[in-house]
C-alpha positions as CSV (number, residue, x, y, z in Angstrom):
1,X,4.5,15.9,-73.6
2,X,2.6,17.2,-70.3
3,X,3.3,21.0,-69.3
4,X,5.3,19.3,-66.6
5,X,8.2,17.9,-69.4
6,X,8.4,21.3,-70.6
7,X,9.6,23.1,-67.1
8,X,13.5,23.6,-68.1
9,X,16.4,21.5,-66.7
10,X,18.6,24.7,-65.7
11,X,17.8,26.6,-62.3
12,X,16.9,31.0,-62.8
13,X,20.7,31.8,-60.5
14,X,21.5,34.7,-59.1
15,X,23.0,38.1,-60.1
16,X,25.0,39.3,-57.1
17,X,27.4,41.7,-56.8
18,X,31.2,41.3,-55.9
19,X,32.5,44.0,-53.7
20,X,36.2,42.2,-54.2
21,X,35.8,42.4,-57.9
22,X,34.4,45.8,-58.1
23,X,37.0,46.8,-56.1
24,X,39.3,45.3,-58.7
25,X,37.9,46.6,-61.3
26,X,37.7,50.2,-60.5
27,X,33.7,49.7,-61.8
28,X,30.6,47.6,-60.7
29,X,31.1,43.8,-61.2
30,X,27.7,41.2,-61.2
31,X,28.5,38.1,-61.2
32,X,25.7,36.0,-62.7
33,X,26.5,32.5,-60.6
34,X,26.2,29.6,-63.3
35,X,28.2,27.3,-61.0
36,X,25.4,26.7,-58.8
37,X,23.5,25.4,-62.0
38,X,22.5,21.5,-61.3
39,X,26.0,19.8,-62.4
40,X,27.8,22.8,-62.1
41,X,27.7,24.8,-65.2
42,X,26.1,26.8,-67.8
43,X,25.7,23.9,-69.8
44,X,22.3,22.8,-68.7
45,X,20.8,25.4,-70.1
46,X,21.5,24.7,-73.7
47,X,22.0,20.9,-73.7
48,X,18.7,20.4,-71.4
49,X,16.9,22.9,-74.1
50,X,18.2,20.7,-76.7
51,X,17.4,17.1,-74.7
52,X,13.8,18.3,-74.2
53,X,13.1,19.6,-78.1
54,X,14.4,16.2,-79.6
55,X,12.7,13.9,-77.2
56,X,9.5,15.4,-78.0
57,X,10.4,15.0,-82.0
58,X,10.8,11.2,-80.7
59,X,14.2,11.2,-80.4
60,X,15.1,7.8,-78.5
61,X,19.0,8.1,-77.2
62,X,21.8,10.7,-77.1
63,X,25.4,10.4,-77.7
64,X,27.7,13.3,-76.4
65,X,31.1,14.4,-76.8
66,X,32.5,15.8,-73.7
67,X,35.4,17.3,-71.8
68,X,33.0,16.6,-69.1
69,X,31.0,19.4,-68.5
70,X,28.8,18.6,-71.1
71,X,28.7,15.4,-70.8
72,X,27.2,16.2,-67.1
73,X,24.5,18.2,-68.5
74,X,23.4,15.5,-71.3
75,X,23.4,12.6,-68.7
76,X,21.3,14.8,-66.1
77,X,18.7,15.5,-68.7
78,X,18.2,12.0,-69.8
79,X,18.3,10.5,-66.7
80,X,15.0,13.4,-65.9
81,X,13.7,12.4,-69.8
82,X,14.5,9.0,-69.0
83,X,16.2,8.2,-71.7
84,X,20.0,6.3,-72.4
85,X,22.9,8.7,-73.1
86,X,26.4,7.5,-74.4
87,X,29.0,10.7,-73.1
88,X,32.3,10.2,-75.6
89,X,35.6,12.0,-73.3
90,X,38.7,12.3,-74.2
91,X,41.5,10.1,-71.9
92,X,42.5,13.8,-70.1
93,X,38.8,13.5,-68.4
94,X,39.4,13.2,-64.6
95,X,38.2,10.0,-62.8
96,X,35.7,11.9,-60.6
97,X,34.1,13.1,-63.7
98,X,33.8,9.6,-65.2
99,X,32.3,8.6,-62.0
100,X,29.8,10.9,-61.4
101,X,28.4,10.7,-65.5
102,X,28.7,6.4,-64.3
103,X,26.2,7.4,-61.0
104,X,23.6,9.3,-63.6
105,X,23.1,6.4,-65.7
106,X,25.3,7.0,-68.5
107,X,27.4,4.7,-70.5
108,X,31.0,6.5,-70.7
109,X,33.3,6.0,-73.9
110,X,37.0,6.8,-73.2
111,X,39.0,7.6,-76.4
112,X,41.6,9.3,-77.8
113,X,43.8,12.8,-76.1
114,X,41.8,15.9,-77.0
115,X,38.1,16.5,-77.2
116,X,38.5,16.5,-81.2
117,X,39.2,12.9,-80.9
118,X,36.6,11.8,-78.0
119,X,33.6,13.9,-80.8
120,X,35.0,11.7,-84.1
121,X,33.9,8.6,-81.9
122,X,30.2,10.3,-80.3
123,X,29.5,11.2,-84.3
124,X,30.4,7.1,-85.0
125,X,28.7,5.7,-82.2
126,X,25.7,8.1,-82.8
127,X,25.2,6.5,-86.5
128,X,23.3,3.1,-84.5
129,X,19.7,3.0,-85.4
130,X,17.7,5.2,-83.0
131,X,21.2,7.0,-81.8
132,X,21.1,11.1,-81.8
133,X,24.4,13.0,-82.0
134,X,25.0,16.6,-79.5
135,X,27.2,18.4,-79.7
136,X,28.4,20.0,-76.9
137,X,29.0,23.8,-78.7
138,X,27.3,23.7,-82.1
139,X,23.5,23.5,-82.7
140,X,21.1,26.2,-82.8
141,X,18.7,24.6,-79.7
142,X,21.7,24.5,-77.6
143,X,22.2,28.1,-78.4
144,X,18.0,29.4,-78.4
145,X,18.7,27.9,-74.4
146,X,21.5,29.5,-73.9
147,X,20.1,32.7,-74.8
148,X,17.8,32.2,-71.5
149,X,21.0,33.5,-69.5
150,X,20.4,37.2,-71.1
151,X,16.3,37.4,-70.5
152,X,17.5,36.7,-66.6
153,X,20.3,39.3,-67.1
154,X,17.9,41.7,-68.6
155,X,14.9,41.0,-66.1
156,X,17.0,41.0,-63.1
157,X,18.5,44.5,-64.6
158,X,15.3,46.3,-66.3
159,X,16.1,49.5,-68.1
160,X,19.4,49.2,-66.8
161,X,21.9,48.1,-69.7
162,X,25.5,46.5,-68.6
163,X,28.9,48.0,-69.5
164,X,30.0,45.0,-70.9
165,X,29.1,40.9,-70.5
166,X,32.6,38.4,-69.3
167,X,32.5,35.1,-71.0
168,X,34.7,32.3,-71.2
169,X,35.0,30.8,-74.4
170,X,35.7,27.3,-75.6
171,X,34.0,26.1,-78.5
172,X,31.6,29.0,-78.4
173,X,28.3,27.9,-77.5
174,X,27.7,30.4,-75.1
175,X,29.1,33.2,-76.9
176,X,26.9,32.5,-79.8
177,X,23.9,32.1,-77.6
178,X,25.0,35.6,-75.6
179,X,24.9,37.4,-79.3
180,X,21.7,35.3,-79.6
181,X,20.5,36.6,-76.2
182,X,21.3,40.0,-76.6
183,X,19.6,40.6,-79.9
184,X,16.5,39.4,-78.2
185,X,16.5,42.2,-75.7
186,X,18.0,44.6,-77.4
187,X,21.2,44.6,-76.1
188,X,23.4,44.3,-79.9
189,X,25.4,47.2,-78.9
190,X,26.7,45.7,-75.2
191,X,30.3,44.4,-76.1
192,X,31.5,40.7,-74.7
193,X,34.2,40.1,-73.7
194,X,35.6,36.6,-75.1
195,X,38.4,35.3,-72.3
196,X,40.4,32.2,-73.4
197,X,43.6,30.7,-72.4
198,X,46.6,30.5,-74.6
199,X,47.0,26.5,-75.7
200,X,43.3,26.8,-76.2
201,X,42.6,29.9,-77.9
202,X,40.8,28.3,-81.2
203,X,38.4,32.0,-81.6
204,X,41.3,34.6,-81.2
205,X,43.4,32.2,-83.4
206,X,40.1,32.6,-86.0
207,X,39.5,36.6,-86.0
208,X,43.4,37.0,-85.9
209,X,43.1,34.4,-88.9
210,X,39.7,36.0,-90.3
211,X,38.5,32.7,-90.8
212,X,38.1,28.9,-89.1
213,X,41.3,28.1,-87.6
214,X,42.2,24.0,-86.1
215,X,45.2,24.6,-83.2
216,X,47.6,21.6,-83.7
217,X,46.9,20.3,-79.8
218,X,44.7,21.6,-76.9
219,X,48.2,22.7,-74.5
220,X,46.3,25.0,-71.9
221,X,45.4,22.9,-68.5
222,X,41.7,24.7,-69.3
223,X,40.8,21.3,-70.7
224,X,37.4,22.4,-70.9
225,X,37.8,25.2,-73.2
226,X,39.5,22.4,-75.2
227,X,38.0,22.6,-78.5
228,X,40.6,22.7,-81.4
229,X,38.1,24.3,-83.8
230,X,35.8,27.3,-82.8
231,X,32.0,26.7,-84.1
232,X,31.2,28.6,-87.3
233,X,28.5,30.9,-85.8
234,X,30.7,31.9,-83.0
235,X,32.8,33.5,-85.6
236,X,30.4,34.8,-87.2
237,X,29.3,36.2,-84.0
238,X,32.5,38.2,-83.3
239,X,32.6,39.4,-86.8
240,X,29.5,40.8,-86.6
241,X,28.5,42.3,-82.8
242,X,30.9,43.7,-80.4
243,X,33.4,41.3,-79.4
244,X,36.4,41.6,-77.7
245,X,39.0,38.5,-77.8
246,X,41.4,37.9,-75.3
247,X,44.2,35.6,-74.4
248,X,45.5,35.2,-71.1
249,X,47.9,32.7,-69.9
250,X,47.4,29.1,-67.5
251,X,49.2,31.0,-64.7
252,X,46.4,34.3,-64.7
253,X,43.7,31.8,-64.9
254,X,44.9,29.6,-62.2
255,X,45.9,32.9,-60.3
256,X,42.2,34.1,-61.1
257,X,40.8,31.1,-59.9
258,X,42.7,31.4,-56.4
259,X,41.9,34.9,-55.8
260,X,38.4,33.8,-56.3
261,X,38.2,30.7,-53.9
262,X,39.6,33.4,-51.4
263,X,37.1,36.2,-52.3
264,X,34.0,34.5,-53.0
265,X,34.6,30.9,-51.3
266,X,34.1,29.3,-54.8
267,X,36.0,27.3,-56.6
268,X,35.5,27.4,-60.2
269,X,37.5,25.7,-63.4
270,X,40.4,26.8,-64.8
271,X,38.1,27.7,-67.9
272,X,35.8,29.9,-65.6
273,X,39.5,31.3,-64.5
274,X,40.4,32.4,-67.9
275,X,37.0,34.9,-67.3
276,X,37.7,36.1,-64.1
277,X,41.2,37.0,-65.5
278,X,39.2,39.7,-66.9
279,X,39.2,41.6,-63.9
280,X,41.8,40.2,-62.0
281,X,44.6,40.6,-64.5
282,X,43.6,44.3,-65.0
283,X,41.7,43.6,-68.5
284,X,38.7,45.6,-67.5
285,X,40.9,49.1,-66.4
286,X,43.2,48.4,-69.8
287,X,40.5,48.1,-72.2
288,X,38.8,51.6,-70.5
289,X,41.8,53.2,-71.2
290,X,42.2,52.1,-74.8
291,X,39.0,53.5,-75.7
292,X,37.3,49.8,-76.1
293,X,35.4,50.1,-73.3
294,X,33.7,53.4,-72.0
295,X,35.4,55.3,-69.3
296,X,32.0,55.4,-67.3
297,X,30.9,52.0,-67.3
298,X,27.7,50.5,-66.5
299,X,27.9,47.3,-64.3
300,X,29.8,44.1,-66.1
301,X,28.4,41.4,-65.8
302,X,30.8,38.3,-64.8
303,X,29.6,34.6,-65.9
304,X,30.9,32.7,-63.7
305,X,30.3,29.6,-65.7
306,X,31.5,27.1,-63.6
307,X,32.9,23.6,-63.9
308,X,32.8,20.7,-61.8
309,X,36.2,19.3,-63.3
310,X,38.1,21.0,-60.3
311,X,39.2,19.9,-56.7
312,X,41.7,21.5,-54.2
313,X,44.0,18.2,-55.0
314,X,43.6,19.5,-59.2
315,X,44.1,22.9,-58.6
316,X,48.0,21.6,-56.5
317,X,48.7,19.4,-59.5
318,X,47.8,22.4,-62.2
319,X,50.4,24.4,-59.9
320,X,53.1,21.8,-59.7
321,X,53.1,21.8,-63.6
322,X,53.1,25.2,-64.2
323,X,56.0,25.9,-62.3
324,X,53.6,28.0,-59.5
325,X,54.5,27.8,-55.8
């Protein structure tokens, strides 16, 4: 490979500060903008680091399972490696985002309800002579390139350390490449703050269980943080650095998520909702005055991760079934 194969997939975005969510928060809130990431979330980061490391090992074609985000990422680095991908999604995937993996050269599987089912197929599919297997959450590559969102965090802040790191959690990719992140720059003792919506809580339902822990269905409309099973190293991850789990209902993520749009003139996923429940369902103030988070507090750091499975016309029919006027 040429130095020019090596330049990453994922765009350096920016760190810029939220006077509405500040406000909010009683404290300084930076919100590092991984929606503006090419396909619209955090994803790239890891699954392009990954892409780019096995083509160069000779790695001929990919096979993803995705709720759709990932899926976007896998079929945007192959089309720049130029190589096929196969993206697996679960029958819950919206149209738009089977048409716009379809316009990047993809071939698109459609099976079964929940992620869990559409990644049984991708790990069948990627058994074909030649075929590689990603997962969207759970490999170490995926994680060394999600890491890169800390160094940008830490060279955007210098001696500066944050009060505490926001994330949305599905099946912990990002968390694990955070802790991965913040070891690098010596960051270990920053808590995160894991956000997940009830329905699709599969980490808080593993620390409350103190081990791996499979939720019977994926009921949260966060599709995206629909993994069933947290990965192993994510756990490992809150057992072992300063996690903080929470839970927050469909109705404060969607809530979040509005609030949002009408603050910062984004609109984000229902996932990315769950972490900007942080702040907007007063998580940030509570957890000061429990003690689990210092009373002076340095800036937190939102990651807005994004999500391109969202629409004005979604965001109605996520209303309509919640019962929200």
């Amino acid at each position: 490979m040429d130095t020019q194969d090596e330049t990453p997939f994922h765009i350096v975005t920016p760190l810029k500060e939220s006077s509405a969510l500040s406000k909010m928060a009683g404290t300084q809130v930076l919100m590092k903008l991984e929606n503006i990431q090419p396909m619209g979330s955090f994803k790239i980061r890891g699954i392009g680091h990954l892409c780019q490391k096995l083509a160069k090992k000779g790695c001929k074609k990919f096979v993803c399972s995705s709720g759709g985000n990932a899926g976007l990422a896998a079929s945007y680095a192959c089309s720049k490696l130029g190589l096929p991908a196969t993206i697996v999604v679960p029958g819950s995937t919206p149209e738009k985002i089977i048409h716009k993996l379809q316009d990047l050269g993809a071939e698109v599987v459609v099976t079964g309800k929940v992620w869990d089912d559409a990644d049984a197929c991708a790990h069948r599919l990627a058994e074909a002579p030649g075929s590689l297997y990603i997962s969207p959450f759970n490999h170490p590559l995926l994680w060394e390139g999600h890491s890169s969102l800390v160094l940008e965090l830490k060279a955007s802040l210098g001696i500066q350390k944050p009060g505490a790191i926001v994330v949305a959690v599905g099946g912990g990719g990002l968390l694990a490449g955070l802790v991965e992140g913040i070891s690098k720059v010596g960051w270990s003792d920053v808590p995160i703050i894991a956000m997940e919506t009830l329905g699709a809580h599969c980490l808080n339902a593993a620390i409350q269980a103190g081990k791996l822990v499979t939720l019977p269905d994926i009921t949260s409309v966060a599709k995206c943080l629909g993994a069933k099973t947290v990965c192993d190293r994510a756990l490992e991850c809150a057992r072992k650095y300063r996690v903080i789990s929470i839970t927050v209902d469909d109705r404060d993520a969607l809530r979040a998520l509005e609030m949002f749009l009408e603050d910062e003139l984004m609109l984000v996923e229902a996932a990315c909702g769950a972490a900007l429940a942080a702040v907007y369902s007063g998580h940030i103030q509570r957890l000061q005055q429990e003690g689990k988070l210092e009373k002076s507090l340095g800036p937190v750091i939102m990651i807005v991760c994004g999500g391109s499975a969202i629409s004005l016309s979604e965001l109605q029919n996520f209303k309509s079934q919640l019962g929200m006027v």
